[in-house]
N, C-alpha and C positions, 0 to 999 in steps of 0.2 A: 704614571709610573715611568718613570726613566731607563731607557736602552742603556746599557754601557755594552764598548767594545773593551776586547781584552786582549793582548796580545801577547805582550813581555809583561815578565814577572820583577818584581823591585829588584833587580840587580841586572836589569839590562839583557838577560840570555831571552832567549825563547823559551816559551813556556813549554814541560812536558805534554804528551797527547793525554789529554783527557783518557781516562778509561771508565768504561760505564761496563757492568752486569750483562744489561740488555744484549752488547753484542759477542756475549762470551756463552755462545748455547750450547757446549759442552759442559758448563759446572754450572749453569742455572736455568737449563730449561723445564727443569720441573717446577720452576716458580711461575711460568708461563702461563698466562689465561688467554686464549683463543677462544670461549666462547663470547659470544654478543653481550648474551643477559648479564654475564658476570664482568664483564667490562665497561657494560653501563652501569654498575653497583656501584664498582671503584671510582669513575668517573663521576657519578654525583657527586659519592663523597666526599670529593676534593670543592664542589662547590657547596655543599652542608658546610663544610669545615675552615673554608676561605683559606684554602690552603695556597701558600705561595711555592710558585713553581720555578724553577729556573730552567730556560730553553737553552742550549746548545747547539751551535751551527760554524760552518765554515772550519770544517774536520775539529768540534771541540773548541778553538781556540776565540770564537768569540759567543757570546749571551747574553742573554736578559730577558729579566723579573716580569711574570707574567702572573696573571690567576685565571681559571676558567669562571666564565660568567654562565652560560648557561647550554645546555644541549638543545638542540634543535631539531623536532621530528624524529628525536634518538637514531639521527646518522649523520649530524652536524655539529662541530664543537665552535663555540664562540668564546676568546679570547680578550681581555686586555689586549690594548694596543697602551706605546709608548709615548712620551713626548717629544722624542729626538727624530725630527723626520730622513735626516741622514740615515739614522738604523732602523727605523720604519723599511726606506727603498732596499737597504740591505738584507735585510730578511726575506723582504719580498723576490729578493733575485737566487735566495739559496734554492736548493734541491734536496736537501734533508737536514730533518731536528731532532734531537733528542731530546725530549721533555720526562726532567727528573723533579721529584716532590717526598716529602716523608706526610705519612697520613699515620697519625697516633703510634708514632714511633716504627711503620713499616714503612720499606722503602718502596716507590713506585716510579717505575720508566715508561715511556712506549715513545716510537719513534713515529715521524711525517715526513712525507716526503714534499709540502709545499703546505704555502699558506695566502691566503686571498685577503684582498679588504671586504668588508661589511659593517651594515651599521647596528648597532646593537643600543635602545634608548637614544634613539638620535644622535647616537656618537659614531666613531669611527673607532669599529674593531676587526682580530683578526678572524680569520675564517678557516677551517681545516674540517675533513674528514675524519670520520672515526675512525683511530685507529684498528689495525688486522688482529693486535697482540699485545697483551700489554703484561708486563712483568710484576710480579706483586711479592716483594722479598719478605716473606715472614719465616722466623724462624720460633719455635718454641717449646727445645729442652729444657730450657730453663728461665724462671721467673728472673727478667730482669728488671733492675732496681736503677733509677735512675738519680744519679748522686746529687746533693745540695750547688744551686746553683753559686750560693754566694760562699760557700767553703769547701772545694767541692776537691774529691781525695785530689790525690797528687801520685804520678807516677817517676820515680827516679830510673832511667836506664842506658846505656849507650848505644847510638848510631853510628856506623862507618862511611864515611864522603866516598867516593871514588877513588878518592888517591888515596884510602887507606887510611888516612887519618879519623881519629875519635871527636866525638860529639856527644858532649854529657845534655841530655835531654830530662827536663821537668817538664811533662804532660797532666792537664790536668782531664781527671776520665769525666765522660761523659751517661757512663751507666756500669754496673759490674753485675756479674751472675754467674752463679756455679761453674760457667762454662767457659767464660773469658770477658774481656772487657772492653770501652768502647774509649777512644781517645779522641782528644780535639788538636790537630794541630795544624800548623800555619801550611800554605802550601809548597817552601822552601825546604819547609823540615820533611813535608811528607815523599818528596821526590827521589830522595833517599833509602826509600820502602817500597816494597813490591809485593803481592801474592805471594807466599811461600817464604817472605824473608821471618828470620829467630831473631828475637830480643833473649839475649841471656844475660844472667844477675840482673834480672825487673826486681823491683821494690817499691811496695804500697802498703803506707800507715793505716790497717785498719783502725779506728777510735774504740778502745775500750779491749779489744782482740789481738794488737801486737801488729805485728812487722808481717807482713807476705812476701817473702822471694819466693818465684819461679821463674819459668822461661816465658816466652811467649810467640806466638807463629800468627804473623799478617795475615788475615782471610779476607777480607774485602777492603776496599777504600773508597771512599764515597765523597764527590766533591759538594759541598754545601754553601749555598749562597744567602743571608740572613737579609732580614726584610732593609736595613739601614743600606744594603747593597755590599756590606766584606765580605770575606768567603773565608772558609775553613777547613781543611779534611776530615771528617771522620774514620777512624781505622779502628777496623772491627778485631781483634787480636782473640785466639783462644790459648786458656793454657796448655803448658806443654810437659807432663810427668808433675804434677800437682798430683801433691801424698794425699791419703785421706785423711791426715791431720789438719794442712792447710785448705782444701776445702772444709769440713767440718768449718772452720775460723772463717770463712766467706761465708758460708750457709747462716752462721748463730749473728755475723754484723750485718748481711739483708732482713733477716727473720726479724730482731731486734728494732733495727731502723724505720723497718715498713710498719711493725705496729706502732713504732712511736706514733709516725708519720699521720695514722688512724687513727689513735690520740686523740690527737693534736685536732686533726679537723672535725672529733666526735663534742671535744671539749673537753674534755677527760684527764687532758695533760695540765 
């Protein structure tokens, strides 16, 4: 698996500071697991799942594609190691990681503060401590429905630069649910957005339900690194003064879709 560093973003500035959950324990420390048993749960899971993980170091601005291979005496975490032995020494020289992952669509952090070599199957991998605390974002008012990947809705809305000027944005969502919805965008576009920022005049084609305008309010942003090595934002948006008519129109096109969806893989469709 190949290290990448990362420093500047494609237009040459410095990249914004990463911002992660993990270290915002006024709005999510109730996602917080501090027990042992229940962070060895999570922590399999991620090797049940082969799930890829993206590390963070050197304040955020540089990373790389890791997986956990196996726990050791359940107070030993054994890593992937990279092929780039430049970012091998690298990592080895930091003093803290933030290791981020989605496990079945929840999101999971927990930080270290160093990493050793070892060898795992006669190779050479990393070595770390269990973490103290490990964050586990699940959220669940409402069933979310994650959209088609290969036509998958479309959000029309506009962003403001810094200097005031507009930005007509085509996002495409990554999931929608009674409560708001999930978007994919590049990390230029999402630098622009912050906790707390409103999207007004949003618009998304439901198929079959019509048009949905409302507003929308940024609640999280999640930076995502896919197994080819690109990265994406995910931003977590809820609605904002959505009538009970246009929810109803969100409720009847997930309700709809998901049984197609069931259908489909009963055979039935």
């Amino acid at each position: 698996m190949r290290l990448t560093l990362e420093t500047e973003n494609n237009l040459g500035q410095p990249e914004q500071p990463r911002r992660f959950e993990l270290e915002q324990t006024v709005d999510y420390s109730q996602y917080l697991l501090h027990s042992k048993p229940e962070i060895l749960a999570v922590l399999r899971s991620l090797i049940q799942k082969r799930s890829l993980i993206t590390v963070y170091f050197n304040h955020g601005q540089s990373f790389f594609l890791t997986s956990l291979i196996e726990i050791s005496n359940g107070k030993e975490l054994i890593f992937d190691i990279g092929n780039d032995e430049e970012m091998n020494r690298k990592a080895l020289q930091a003093d803290r990681f933030i290791f981020t992952t989605l496990v079945d669509k929840v999101k999971v952090q927990f930080s270290l503060n160093s990493l050793s070599l070892t060898q795992s199957g006669g190779r050479p991998a990393f070595q770390a401590s269990l973490p103290e605390s490990l964050l586990r974002l699940q959220r669940r008012e409402f069933f979310r429905l994650s959209t088609p990947v290969a036509n998958p809705l479309k959000l029309s809305a506009t962003a403001y630069r810094h200097d005031g000027s507009a930005l007509k944005l085509e996002l495409p969502l990554l999931d929608i649910s009674g409560g708001g919805i999930g978007l994919m965008m590049s990390p230029d576009e999402a630098v622009l957005l912050e906790r707390g920022t409103t999207l007004t005049d949003c618009r998304i084609s439901l198929p079959q339900e019509g048009l949905l305008t409302t507003s929308l309010c940024v609640r999280n942003l999640f930076d995502v690194t896919t197994r080819n090595g690109s990265q994406y934002v995910r931003v977590g948006c809820e609605y904002v003064g959505l009538s009970p008519a246009k929810l109803t129109m969100v409720q009847r096109y997930i309700t709809r879709t998901e049984r197609e969806r069931k259908a489909r893989l009963s055979g039935m469709a």
